[in-house]
N, C-alpha and C positions, 0 to 999 in steps of 0.2 A: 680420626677414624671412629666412626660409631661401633658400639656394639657390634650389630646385625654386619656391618661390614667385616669386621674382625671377623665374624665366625664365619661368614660366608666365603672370606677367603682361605681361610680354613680348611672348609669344606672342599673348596676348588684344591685343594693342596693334596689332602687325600684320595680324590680322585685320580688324579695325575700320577699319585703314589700307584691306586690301585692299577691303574691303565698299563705300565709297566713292570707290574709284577711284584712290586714293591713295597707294599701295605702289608705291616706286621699285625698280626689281633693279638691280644690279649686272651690265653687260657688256663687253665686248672690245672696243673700236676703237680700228684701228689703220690712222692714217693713210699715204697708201703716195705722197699727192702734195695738193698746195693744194686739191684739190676732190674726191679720191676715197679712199676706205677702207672697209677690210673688217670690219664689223659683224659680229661672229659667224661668223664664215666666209666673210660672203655680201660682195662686192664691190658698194661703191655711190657714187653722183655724192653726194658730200655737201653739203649747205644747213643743218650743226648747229655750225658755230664759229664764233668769231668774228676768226678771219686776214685781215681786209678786205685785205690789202697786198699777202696772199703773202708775208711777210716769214718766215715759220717755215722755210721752206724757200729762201729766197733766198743764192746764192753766197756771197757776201761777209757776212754775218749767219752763216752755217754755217762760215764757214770762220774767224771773228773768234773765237767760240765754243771750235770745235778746239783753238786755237792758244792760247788760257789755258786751255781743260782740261787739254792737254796737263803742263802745269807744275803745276795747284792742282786738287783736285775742290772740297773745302768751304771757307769760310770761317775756320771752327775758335773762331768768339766772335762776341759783338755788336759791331756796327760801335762801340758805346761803349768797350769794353772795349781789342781788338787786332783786330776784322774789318773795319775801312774799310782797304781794300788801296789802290793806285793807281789800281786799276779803278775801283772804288766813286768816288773824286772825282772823275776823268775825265766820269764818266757823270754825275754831280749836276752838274758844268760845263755839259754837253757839254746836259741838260735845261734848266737855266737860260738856256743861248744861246738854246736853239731856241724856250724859252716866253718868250723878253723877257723875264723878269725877274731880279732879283737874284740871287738863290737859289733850290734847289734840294733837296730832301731825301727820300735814299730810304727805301723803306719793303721788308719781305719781300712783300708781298701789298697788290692795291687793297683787299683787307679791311682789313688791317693798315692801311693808310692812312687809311681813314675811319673805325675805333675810335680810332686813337691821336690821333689832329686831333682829332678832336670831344670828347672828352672831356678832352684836356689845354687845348679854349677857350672848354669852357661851364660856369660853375661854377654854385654851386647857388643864385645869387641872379639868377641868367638864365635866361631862355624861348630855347626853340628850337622853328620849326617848320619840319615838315617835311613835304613832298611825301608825299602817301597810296602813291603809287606809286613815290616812290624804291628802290632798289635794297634790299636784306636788311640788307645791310651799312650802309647811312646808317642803316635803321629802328635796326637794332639797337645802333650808334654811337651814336644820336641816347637812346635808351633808356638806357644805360648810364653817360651823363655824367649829372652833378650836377643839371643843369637842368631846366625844367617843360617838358615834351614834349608839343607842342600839332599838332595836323595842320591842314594844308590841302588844296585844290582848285584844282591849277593851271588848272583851267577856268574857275575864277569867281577871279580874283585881288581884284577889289571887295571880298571877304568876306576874303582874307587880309589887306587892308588893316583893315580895318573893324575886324578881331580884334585886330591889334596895337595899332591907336587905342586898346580900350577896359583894355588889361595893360599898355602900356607904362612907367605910372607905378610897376609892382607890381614892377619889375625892372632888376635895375643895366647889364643889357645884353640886347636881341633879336640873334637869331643866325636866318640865314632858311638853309635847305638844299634841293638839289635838284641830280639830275642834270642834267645838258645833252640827254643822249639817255638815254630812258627803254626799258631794256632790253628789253622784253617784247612794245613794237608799233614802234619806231624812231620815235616822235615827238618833236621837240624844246621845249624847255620856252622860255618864254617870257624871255629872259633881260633884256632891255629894262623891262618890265616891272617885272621882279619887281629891278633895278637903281631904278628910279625908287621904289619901295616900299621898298626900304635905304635910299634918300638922304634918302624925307621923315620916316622913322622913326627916324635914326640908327642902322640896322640891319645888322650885316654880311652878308653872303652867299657863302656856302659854295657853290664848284661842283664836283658832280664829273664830270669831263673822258671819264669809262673809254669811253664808245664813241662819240666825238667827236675822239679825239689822233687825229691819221694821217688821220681821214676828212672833216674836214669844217675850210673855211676855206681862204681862197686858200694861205698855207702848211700845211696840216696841224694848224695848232695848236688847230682844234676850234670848237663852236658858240660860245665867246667870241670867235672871232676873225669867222667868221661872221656874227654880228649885232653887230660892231663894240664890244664892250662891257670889251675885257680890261681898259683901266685903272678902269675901274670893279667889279671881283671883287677883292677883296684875297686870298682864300685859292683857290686851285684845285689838286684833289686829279687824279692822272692813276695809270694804269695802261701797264703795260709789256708787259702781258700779250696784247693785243688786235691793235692795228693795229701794233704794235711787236713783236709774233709772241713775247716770251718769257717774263718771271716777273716780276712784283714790282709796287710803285708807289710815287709819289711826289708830295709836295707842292709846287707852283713859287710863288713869291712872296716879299713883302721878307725883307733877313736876317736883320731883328728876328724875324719869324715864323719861321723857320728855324731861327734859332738856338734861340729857345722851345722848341719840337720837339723839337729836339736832346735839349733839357735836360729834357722834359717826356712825350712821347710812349711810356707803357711799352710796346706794342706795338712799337714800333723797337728802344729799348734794351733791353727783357728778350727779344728775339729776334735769332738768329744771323742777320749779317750775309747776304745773295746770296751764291751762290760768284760768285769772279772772271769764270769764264764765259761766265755771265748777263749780267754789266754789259758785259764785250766786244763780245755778241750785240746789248745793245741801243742800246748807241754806236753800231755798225756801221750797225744797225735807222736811227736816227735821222738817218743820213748818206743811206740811199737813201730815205729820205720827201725831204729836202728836192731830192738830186739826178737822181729819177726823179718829178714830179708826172704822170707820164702814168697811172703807175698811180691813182692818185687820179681822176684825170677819167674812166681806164677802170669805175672800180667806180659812178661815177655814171650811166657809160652804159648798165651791166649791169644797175643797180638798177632804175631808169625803164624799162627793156623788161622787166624781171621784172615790175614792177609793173602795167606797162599790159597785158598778159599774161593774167596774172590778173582783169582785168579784164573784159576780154573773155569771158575765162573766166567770167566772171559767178559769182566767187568773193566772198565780203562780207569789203574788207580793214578792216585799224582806217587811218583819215586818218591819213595821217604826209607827212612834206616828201617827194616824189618822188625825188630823192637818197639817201634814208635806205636803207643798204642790209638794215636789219633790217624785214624785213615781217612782220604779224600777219595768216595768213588767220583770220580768226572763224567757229567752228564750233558754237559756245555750248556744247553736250552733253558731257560728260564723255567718257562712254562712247564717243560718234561721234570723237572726236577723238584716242580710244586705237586705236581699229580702224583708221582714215584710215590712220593716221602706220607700222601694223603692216603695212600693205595695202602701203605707199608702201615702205616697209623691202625687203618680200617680193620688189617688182617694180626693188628697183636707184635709191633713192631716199632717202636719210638728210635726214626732215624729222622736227625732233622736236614731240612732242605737249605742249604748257602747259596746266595744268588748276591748277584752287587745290588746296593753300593759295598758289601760285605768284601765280595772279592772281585778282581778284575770281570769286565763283560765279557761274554762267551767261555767263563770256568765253571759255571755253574755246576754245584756236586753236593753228593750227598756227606753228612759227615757224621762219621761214624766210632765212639770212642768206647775203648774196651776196658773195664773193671777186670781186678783178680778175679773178682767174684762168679765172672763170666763162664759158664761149662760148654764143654764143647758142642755139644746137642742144643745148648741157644744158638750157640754162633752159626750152627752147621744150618737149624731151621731159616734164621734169620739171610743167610745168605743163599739160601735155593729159593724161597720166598723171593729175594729181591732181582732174580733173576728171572724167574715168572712172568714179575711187576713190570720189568722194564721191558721184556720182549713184548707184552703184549702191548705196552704204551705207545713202543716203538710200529708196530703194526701200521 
């Protein structure tokens, strides 16, 4: 294929993207505080990250940060090699304390975290299934390991039962996956459950933590602690990225697992270590989850008046735990739901638009996630604004 061919088909590709709604750009935000940034110019309350804590911006996190960049910027090797610095343990401690268990292990990225897990613990004489709606990153983890990659319906859990009853004999081990908090509407998975369907399968279960650390459970340590169930997960994947405001993620659980990892996970070892920086930021991060739980109860407060809100607003939400501070307004329409979010943009309102391949066709919605930081007269303006938006779209 020439050149001119290569790009041409290209070009045809994006087209085809754009015809359907599909075609993502590339822009500018720049955040200037925990709930406001300038989108292109235009200054707006933001509801499009995921900093539930304020932690990106918090004193002691910023300034933990500084003071190893100061001395190091990168890494300069794979934690295997020469890049697990002082920092880097400190922090695998410093996560292992806070998640109760053994050990600890970090990763560059909660992607990184769930390709390298999953396929350095599902070999090819084992089934793994996985949540239809798990994150990209489990789908494509889960695809990428040795294993026969089977889906479920956290809805009808009877039928994820029923499935492994009738393969289990076909397989030297089931491996069951699934987020805690399912990115795209803030609903929680059913973890009890789907615990009770490991124990009578001899199943293990994978969780991953990423928008659950920080926000959910009397310490912070997420829907496992939540619904009571940690000693029953033997692997849970976490992110540092989120409610921990920085980079990276990690696996918490025994050392044998850990150590495995270590030994096993090419996503860790054939990738450079975090700089020091990072791990400072989120030692620091992980000292004010446990020594400010106000913020935690504040985002719960903020969520539930977002939610009831909207309600009123006689918006159609996806059901999620009224705590969740990740809300799905459902707007089904592609196209409705690119105009809303461009309208909401225009008037001082950074809500982004989800359309597939992101999530099923015909769910299109807006999504909308709420900071401690959030006060009620944002949230109040931002949802009679989007109530405006949409009636008049709907016209």
């Amino acid at each position: 294929m020439s050149n001119d061919s290569f790009h041409q088909r290209l070009e045809a590709s994006l087209r085809k993207l754009e015809s359907v709604h599909q075609r993502r750009m590339r822009r500018s935000v720049e955040a200037v505080s925990t709930t406001e940034c300038i989108v292109d110019g235009r200054l707006c309350i933001s509801f499009a990250t995921n900093d539930y804590l304020g932690l990106t911006r918090h004193s002691s996190v910023v300034a933990a940060f500084a003071a190893a960049a100061a001395k190091q910027a990168g890494s300069g090797a794979s934690a295997l090699i020469a890049g697990r610095s002082p920092f880097h343990m400190r922090l695998e401690e410093a996560i292992a304390k806070f998640e109760a268990t053994q050990s600890a292990l970090l990763f560059p990225s909660g992607f990184a975290a769930n390709m390298g897990t999953l396929t350095s613990l599902i070999g090819e004489r084992d089934a793994v299934f996985c949540d239809r709606d798990n994150h990209a990153s489990l789908i494509d983890a889960c695809r990428a390991s040795a294993g026969r990659l089977l889906i479920y319906d956290r809805r009808d859990l009877s039928k994820l039962g029923d499935s492994i009853a009738r393969r289990r004999m076909d397989f030297d081990a089931t491996f069951i996956v699934t987020d805690s908090v399912f990115s795209m509407d803030g609903t929680l998975a059913d973890l009890p459950q789907l615990c009770d369907v490991a124990d009578h399968f001899e199943a293990t279960l994978i969780v991953d933590e990423a928008h659950g650390t920080g926000v959910f459970g009397a310490t912070g340590r997420g829907v496992c602690e939540l619904q009571a169930v940690e000693d029953r997960v033997p692997v849970k994947i976490g992110t540092l990225s989120k409610a921990i405001g920085g980079l990276g993620g990690f696996v918490a659980g025994s050392n044998t697992l850990c150590e495995w990892l270590w030994n096993s996970a090419r996503s860790q070892f054939f990738s450079t270590a975090l700089p020091p920086a990072v791990c400072a930021a989120a030692e620091a991060a992980l000292q004010v989850i446990a020594s400010e739980p106000q913020r935690r109860a504040t985002l719960t407060v903020r969520s539930m008046f977002a939610r009831q809100l909207l309600m009123e607003a006689e918006m159609e939400l996806i059901s999620a735990a009224a705590e969740s501070p990740i809300i799905g307004v459902l707007l089904r329409d592609d196209d409705l739901v690119v105009r809303v979010s461009q309208r909401m943009l225009a008037t001082g309102f950074f809500i982004p638009a989800v359309r597939p391949p992101t999530v099923a066709a015909g769910t299109a919605r807006l999504r909308m996630s709420l900071c401690c930081d959030h006060n009620e007269d944002q949230i109040r303006s931002a949802v009679y604004q989007l109530r405006e938006v949409v009636q008049s779209e709907r016209r």
